[in-house]
C-alpha positions as CSV (number, residue, x, y, z in Angstrom):
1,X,-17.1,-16.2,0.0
2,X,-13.9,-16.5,-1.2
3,X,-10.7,-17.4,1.4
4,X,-7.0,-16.5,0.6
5,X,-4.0,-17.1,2.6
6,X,-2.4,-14.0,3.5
7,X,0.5,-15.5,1.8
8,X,-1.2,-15.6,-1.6
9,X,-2.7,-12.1,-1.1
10,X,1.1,-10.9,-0.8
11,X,2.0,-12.6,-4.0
12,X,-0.7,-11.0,-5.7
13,X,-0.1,-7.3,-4.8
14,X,3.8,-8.0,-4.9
15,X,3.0,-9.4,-8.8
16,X,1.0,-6.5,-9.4
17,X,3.2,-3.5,-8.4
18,X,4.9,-1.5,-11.2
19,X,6.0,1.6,-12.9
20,X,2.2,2.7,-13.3
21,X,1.2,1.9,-10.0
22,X,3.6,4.1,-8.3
23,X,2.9,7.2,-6.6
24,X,4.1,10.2,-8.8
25,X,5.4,12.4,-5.6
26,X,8.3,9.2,-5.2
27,X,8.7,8.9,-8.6
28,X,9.8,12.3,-8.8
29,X,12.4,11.4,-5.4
30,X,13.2,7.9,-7.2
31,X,12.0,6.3,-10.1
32,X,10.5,3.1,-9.7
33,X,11.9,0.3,-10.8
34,X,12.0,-3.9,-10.0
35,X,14.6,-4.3,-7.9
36,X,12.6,-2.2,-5.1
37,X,8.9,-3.0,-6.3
38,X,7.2,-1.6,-3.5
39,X,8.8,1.7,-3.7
40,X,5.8,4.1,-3.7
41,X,2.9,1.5,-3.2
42,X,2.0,1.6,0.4
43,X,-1.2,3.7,-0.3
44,X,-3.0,2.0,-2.7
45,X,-1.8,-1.2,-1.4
46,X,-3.0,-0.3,2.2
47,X,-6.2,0.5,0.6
48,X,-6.3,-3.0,-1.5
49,X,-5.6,-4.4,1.6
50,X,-8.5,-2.8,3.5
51,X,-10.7,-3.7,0.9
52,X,-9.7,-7.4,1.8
53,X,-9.5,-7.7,5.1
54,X,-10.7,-4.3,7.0
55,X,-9.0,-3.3,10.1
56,X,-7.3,0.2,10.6
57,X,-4.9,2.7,7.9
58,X,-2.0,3.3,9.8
59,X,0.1,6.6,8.8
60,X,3.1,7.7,9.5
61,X,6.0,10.3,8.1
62,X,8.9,9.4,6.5
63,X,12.2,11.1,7.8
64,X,15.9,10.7,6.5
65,X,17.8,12.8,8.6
66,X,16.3,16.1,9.5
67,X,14.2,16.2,6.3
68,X,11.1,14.3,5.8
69,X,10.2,12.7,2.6
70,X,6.3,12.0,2.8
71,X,4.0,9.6,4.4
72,X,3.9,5.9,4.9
73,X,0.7,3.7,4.9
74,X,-0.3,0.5,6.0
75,X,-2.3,-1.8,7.9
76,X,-3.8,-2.6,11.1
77,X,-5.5,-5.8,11.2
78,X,-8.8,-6.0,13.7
79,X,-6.5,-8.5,15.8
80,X,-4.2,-5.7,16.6
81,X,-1.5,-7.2,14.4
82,X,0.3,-4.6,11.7
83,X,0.9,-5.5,8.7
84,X,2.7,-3.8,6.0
85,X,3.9,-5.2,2.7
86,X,5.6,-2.0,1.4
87,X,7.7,-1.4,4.3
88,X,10.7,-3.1,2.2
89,X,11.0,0.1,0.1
90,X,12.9,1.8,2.7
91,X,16.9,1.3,1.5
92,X,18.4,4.2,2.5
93,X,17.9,5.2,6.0
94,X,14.7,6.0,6.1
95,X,12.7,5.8,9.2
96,X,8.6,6.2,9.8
97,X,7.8,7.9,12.6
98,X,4.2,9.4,14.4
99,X,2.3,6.0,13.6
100,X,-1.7,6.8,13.9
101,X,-4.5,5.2,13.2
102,X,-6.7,7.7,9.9
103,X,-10.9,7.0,8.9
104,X,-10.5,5.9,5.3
105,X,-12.6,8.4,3.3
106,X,-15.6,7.8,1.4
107,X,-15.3,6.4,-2.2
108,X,-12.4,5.5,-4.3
109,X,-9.2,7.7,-3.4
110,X,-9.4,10.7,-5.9
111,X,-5.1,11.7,-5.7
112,X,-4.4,7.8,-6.6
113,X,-7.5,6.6,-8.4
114,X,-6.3,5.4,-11.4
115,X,-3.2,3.5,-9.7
116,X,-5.6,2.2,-7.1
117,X,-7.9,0.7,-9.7
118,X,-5.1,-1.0,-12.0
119,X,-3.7,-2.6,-8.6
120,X,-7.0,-4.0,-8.0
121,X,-7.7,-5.1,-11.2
122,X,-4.2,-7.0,-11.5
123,X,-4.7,-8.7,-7.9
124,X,-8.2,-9.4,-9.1
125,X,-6.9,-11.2,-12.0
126,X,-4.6,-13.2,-10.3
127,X,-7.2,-13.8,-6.6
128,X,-10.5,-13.8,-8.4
129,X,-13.5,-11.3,-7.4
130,X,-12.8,-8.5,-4.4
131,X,-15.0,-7.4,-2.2
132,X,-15.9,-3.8,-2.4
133,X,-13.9,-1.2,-0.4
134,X,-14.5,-1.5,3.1
């Protein structure tokens, strides 16, 4: 069994995010682009994450103002601890509110399946064999 630092796990999903790996529904808000890399990755890097190291998906919405713009994912580690690595894409005001804990469904994620494979191919390439989805 393989062991990574949660450091290098970061590097590897932060090294793999990009134009093609972005949700379409905020490219449509925003397009991405490097200077906020983790603009419209928190799904499929949630689920990269879970793959890795199990726990919980955490959702919440995504409010600026009186107007929401979506949902927000991340990561609850068995410990308790949250973690979420795309929280940085937040620039403008944006808050995430109603935080609960969602069952991860069966299989590969249909909506994102092509952006959820590429990300774990790239943090593959730069970690080394991942263990199947959780």
């Amino acid at each position: 069994m393989t062991v990574w630092t949660l450091g290098e796990i970061e590097a590897a999903l932060r090294a793999s995010w990009s134009a093609d790996t972005c949700s379409p529904d905020d490219v449509a808000r925003s397009p991405w682009h490097p200077d906020n890399p983790a603009w419209g990755h928190c799904d499929v890097t949630a689920l990269v994450l879970h793959d890795l190291l199990g726990g919980e998906l955490m959702l919440g919405e995504v409010w600026h103002g009186a107007e929401q713009h979506g949902y927000h994912w991340w990561n609850r580690l068995a410990s308790g601890v949250e973690l979420d690595l795309t929280r940085s894409q937040f620039v403008d005001g944006q808050q995430v509110v109603g935080a609960r804990p969602v069952a991860r469904p069966p299989g590969p994620p249909p909506r994102r399946l092509r952006e959820y494979q590429m990300l774990r191919e790239r943090v593959a390439a730069r970690l080394g064999p991942l263990p199947s989805h959780a």
